[in-house]
PyMOL Python script that loads the backbone (N, CA, C, O; Angstrom):
from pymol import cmd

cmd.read_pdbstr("""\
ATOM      1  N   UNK A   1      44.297 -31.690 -10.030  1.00  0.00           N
ATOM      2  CA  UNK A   1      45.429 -32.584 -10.125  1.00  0.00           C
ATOM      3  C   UNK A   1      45.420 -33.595  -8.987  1.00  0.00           C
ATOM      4  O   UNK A   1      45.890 -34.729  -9.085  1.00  0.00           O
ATOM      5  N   UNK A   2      44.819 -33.066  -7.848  1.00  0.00           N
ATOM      6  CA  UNK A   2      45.015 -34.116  -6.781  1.00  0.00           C
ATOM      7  C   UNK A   2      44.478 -35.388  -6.809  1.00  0.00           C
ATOM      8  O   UNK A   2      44.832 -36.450  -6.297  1.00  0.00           O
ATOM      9  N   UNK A   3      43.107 -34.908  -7.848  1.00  0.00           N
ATOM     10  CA  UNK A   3      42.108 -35.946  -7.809  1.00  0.00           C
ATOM     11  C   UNK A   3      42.535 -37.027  -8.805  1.00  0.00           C
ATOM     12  O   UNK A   3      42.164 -38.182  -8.592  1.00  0.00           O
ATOM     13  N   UNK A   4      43.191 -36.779  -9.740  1.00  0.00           N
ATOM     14  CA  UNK A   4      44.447 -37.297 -10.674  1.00  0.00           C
ATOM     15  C   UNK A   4      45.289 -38.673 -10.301  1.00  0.00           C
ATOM     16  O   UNK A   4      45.350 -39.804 -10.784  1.00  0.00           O
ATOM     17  N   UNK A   5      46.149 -37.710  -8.748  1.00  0.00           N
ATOM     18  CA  UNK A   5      46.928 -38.518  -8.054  1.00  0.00           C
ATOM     19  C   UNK A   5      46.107 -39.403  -6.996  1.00  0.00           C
ATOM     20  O   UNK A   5      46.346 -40.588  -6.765  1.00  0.00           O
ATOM     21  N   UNK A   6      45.471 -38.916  -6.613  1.00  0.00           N
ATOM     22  CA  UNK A   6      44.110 -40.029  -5.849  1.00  0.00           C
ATOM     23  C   UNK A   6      44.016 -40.951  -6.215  1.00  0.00           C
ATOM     24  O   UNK A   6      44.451 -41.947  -5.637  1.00  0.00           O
ATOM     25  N   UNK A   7      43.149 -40.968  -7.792  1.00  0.00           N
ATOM     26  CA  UNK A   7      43.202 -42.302  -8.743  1.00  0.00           C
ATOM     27  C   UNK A   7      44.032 -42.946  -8.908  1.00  0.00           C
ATOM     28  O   UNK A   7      43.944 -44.158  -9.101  1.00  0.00           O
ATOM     29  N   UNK A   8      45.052 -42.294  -8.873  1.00  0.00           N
ATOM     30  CA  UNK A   8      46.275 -43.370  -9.568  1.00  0.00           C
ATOM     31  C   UNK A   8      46.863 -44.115  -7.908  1.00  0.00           C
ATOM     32  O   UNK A   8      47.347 -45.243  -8.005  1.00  0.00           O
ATOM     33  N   UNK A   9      46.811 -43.564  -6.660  1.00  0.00           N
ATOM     34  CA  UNK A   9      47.280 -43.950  -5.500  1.00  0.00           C
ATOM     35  C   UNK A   9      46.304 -45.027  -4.812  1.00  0.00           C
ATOM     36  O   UNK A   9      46.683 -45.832  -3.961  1.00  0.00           O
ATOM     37  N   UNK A  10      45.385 -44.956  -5.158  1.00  0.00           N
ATOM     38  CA  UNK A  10      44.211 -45.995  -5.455  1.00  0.00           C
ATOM     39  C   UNK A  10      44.145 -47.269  -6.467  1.00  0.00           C
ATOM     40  O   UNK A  10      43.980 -48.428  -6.086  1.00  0.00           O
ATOM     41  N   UNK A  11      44.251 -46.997  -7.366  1.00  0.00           N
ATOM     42  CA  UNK A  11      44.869 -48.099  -8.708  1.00  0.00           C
ATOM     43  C   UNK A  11      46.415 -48.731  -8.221  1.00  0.00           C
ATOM     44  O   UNK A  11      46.643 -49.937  -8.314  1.00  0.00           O
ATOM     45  N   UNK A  12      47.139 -48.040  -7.846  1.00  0.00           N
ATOM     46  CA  UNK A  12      48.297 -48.615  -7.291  1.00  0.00           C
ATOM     47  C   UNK A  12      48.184 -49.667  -6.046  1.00  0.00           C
ATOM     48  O   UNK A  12      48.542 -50.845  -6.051  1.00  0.00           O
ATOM     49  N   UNK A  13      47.547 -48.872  -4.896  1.00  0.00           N
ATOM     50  CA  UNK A  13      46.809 -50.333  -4.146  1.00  0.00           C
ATOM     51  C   UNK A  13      46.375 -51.114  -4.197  1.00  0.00           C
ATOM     52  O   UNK A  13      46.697 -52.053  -3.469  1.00  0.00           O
ATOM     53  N   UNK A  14      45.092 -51.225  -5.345  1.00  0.00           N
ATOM     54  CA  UNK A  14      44.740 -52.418  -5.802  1.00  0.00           C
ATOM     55  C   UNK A  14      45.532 -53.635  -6.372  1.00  0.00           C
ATOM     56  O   UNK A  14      45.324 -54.834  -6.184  1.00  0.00           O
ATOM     57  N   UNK A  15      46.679 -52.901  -7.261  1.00  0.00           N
ATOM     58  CA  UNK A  15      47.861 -53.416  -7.843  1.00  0.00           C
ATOM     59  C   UNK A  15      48.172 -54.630  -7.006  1.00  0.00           C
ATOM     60  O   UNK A  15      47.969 -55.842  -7.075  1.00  0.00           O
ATOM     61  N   UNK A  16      48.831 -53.663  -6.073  1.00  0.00           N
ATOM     62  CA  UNK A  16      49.900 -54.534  -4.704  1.00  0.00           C
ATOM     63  C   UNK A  16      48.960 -54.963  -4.043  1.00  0.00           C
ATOM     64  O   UNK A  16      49.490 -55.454  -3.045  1.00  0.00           O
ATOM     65  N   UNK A  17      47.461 -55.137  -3.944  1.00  0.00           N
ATOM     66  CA  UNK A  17      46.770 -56.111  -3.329  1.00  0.00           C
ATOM     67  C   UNK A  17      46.606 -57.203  -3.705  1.00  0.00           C
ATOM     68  O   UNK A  17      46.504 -58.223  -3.025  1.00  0.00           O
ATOM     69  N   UNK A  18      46.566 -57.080  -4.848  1.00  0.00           N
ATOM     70  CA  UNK A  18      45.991 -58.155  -6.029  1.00  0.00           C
ATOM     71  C   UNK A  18      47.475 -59.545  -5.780  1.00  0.00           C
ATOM     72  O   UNK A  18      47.467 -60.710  -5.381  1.00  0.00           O
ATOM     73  N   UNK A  19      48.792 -58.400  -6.372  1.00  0.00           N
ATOM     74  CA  UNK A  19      49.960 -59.002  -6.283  1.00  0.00           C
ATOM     75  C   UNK A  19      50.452 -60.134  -4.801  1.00  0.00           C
ATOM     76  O   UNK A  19      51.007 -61.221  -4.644  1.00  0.00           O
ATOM     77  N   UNK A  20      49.753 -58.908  -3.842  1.00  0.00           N
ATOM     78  CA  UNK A  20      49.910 -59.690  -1.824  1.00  0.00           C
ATOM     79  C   UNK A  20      49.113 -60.542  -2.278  1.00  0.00           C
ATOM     80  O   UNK A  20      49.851 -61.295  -2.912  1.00  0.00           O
ATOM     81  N   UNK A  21      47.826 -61.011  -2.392  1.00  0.00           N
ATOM     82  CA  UNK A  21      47.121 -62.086  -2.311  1.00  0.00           C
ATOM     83  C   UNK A  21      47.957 -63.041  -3.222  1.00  0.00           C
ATOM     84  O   UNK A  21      48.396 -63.943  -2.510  1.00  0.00           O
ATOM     85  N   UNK A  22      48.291 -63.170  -4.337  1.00  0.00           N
ATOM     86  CA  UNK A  22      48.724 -63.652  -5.005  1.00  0.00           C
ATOM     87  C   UNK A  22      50.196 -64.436  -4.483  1.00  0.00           C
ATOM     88  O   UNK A  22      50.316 -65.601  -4.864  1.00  0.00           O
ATOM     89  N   UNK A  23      51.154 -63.941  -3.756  1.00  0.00           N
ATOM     90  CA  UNK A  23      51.725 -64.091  -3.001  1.00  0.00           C
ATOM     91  C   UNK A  23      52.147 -64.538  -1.696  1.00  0.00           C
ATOM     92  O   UNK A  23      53.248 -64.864  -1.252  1.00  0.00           O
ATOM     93  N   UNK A  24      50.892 -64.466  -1.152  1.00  0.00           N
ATOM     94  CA  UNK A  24      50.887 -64.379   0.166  1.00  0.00           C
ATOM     95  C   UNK A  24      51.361 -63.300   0.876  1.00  0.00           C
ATOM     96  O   UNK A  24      51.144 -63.556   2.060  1.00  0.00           O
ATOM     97  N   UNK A  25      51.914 -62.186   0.769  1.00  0.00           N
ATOM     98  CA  UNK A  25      52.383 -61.387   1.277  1.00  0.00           C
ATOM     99  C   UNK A  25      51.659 -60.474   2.707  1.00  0.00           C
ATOM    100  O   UNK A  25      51.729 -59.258   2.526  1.00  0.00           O
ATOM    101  N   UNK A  26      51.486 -60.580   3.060  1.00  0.00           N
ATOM    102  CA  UNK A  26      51.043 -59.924   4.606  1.00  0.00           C
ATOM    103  C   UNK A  26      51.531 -58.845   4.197  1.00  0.00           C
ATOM    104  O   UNK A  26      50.877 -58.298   3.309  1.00  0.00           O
ATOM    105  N   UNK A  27      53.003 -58.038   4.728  1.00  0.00           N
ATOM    106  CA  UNK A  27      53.204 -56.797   4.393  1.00  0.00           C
ATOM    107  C   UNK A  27      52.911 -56.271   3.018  1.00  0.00           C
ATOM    108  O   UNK A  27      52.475 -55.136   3.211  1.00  0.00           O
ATOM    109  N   UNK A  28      52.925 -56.486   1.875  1.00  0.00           N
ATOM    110  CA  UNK A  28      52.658 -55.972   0.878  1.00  0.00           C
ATOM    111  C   UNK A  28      50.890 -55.874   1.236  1.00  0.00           C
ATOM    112  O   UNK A  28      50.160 -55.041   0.700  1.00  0.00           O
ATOM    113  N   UNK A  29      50.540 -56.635   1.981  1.00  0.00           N
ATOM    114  CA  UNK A  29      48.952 -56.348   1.551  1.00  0.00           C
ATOM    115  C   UNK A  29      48.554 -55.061   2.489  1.00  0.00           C
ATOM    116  O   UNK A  29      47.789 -54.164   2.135  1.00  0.00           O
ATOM    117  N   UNK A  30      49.306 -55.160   3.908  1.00  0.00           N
ATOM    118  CA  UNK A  30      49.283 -53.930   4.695  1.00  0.00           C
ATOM    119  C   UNK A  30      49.584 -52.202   4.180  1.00  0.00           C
ATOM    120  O   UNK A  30      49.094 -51.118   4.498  1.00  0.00           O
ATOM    121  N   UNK A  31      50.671 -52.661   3.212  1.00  0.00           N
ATOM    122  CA  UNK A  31      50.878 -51.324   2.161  1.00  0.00           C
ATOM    123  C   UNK A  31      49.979 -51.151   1.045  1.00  0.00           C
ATOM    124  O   UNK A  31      49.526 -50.028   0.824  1.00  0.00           O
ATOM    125  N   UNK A  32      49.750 -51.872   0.511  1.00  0.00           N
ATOM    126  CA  UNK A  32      47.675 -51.880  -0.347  1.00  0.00           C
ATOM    127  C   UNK A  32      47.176 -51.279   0.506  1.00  0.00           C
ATOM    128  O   UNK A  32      46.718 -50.206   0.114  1.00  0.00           O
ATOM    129  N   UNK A  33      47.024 -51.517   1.721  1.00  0.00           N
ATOM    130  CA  UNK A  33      45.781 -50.496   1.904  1.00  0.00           C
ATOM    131  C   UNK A  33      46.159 -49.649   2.278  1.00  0.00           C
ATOM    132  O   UNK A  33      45.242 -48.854   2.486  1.00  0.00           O
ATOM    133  N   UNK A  34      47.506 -49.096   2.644  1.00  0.00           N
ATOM    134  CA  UNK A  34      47.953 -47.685   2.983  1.00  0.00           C
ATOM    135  C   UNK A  34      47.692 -46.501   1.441  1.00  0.00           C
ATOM    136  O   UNK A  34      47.246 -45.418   1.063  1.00  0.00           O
ATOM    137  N   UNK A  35      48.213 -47.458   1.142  1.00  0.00           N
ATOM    138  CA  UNK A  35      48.210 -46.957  -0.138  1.00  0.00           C
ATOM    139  C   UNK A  35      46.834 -46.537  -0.982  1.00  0.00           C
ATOM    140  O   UNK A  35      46.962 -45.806  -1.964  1.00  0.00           O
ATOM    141  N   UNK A  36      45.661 -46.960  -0.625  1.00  0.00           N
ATOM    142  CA  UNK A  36      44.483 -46.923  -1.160  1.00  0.00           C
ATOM    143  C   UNK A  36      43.560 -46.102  -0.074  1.00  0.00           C
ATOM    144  O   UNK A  36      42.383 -45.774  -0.219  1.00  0.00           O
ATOM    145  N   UNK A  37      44.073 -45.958   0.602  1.00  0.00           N
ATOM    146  CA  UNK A  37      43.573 -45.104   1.799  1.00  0.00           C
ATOM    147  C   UNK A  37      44.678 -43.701   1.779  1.00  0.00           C
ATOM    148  O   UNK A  37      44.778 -43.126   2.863  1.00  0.00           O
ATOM    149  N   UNK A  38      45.125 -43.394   1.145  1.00  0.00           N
ATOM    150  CA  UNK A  38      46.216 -42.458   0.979  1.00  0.00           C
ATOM    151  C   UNK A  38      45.176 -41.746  -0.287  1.00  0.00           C
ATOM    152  O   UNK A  38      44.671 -40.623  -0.290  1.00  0.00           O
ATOM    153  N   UNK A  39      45.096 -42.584  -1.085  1.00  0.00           N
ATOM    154  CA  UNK A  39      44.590 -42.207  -2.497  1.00  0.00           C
ATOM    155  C   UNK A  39      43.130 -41.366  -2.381  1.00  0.00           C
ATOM    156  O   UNK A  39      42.899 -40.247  -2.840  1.00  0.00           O
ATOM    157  N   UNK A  40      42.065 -42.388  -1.505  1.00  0.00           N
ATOM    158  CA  UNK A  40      40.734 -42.059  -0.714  1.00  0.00           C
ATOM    159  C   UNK A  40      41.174 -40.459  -0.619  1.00  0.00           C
ATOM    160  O   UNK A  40      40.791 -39.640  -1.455  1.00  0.00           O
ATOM    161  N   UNK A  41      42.103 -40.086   0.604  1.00  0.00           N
ATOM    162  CA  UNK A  41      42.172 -38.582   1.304  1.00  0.00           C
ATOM    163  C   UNK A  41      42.534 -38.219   0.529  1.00  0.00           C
ATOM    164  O   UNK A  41      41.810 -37.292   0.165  1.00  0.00           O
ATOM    165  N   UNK A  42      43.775 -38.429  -0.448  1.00  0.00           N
ATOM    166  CA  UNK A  42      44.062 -36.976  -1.508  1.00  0.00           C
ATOM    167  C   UNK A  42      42.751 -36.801  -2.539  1.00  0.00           C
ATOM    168  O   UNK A  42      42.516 -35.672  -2.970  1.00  0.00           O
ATOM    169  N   UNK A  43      41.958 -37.851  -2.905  1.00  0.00           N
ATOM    170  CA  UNK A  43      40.412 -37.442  -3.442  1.00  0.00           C
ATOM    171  C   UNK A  43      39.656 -36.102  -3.072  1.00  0.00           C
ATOM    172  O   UNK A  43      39.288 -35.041  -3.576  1.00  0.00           O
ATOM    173  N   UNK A  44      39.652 -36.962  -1.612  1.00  0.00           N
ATOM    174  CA  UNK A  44      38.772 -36.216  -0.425  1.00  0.00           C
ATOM    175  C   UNK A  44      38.772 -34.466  -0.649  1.00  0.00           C
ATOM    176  O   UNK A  44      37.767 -33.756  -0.681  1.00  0.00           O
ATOM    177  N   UNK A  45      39.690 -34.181  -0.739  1.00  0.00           N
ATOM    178  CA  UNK A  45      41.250 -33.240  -0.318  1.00  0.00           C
ATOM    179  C   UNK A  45      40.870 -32.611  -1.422  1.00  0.00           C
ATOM    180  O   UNK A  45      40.766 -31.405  -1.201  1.00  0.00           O
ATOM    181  N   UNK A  46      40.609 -32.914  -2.552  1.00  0.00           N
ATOM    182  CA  UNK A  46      41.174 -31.966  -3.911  1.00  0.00           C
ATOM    183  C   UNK A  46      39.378 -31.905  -4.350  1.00  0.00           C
ATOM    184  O   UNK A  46      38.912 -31.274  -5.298  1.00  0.00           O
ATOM    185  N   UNK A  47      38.651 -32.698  -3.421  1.00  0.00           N
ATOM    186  CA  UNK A  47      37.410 -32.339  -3.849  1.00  0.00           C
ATOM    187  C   UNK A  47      36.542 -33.259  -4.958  1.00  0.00           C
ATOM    188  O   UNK A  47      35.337 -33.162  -5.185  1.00  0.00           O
ATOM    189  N   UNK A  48      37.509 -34.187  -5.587  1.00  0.00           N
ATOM    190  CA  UNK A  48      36.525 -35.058  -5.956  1.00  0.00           C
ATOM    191  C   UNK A  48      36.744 -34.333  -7.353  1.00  0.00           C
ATOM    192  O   UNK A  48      36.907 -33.141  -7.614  1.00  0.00           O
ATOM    193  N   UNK A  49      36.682 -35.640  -8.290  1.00  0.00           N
ATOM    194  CA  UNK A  49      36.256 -35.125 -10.241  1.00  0.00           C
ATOM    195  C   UNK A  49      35.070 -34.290 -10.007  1.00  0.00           C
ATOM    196  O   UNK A  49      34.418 -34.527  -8.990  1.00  0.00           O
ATOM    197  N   UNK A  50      34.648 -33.239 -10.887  1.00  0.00           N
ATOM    198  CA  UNK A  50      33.575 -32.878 -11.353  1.00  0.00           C
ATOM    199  C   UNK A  50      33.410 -32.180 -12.532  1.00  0.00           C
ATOM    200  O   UNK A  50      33.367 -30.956 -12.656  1.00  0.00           O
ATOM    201  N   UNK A  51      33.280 -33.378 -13.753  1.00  0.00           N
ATOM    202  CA  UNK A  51      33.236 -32.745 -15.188  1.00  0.00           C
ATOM    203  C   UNK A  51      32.529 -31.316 -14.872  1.00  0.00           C
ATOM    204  O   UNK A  51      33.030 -30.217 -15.112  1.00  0.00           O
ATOM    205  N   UNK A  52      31.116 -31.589 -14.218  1.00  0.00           N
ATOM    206  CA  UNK A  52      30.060 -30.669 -14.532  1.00  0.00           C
ATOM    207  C   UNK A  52      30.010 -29.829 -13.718  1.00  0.00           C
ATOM    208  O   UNK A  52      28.902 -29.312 -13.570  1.00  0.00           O
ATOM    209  N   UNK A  53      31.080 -29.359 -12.903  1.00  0.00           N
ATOM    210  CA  UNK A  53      31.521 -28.438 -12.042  1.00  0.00           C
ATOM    211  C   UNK A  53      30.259 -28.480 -10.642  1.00  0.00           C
ATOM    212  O   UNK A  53      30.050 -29.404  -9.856  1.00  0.00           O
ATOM    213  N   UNK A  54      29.550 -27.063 -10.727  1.00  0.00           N
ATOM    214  CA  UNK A  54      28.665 -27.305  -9.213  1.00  0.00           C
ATOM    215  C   UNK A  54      27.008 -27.778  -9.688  1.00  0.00           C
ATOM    216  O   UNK A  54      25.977 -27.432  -9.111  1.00  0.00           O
ATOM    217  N   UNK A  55      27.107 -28.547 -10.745  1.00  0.00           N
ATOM    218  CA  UNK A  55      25.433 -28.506 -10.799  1.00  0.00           C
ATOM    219  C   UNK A  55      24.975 -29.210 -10.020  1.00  0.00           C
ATOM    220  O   UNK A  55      23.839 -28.890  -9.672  1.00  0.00           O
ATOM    221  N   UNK A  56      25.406 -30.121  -9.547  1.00  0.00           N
ATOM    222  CA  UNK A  56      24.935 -30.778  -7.975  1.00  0.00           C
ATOM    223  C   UNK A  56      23.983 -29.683  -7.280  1.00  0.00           C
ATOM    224  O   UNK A  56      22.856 -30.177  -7.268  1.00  0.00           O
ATOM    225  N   UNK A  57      23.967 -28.727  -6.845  1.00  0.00           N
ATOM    226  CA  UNK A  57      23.843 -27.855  -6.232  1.00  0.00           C
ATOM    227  C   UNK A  57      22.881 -27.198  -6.859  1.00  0.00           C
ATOM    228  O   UNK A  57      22.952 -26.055  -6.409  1.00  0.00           O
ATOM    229  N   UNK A  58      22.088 -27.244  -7.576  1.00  0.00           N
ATOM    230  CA  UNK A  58      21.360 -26.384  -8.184  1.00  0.00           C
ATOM    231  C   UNK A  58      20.111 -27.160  -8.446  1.00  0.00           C
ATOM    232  O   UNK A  58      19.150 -26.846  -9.147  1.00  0.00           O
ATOM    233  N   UNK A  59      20.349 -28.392  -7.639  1.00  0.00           N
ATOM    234  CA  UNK A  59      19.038 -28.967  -7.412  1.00  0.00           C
ATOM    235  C   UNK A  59      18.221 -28.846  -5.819  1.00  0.00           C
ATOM    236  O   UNK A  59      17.107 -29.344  -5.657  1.00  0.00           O
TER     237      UNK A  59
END
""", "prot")
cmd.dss("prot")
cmd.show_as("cartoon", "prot")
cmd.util.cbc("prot")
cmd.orient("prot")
């Protein structure tokens, strides 16, 4: 699930980056990347998608 909320806390930064540039916004663009760097660690954290569970590892 984390890796879930990762994606989506990630997609959400891009959002409000896209929107700050668009804007001009300085603070909104400072919260893009909090926000996408928030998303990064809960990835990190939950370990990352892996349809194919550990076959990585078995090479």
């Amino acid at each position: 699930m984390g890796s879930l909320k990762g994606t989506a806390e990630i997609a959400i930064g891009k959002a409000k980056e896209l929107v700050a540039e668009i804007l001009g916004n300085g603070k909104l663009r400072e919260e893009s990347k909090l926000d996408q760097r928030k998303g990064e660690e809960e990835k990190e954290q939950s370990g990352g998608l892996k349809p194919l569970g550990n076959l990585d590892r078995l090479t």
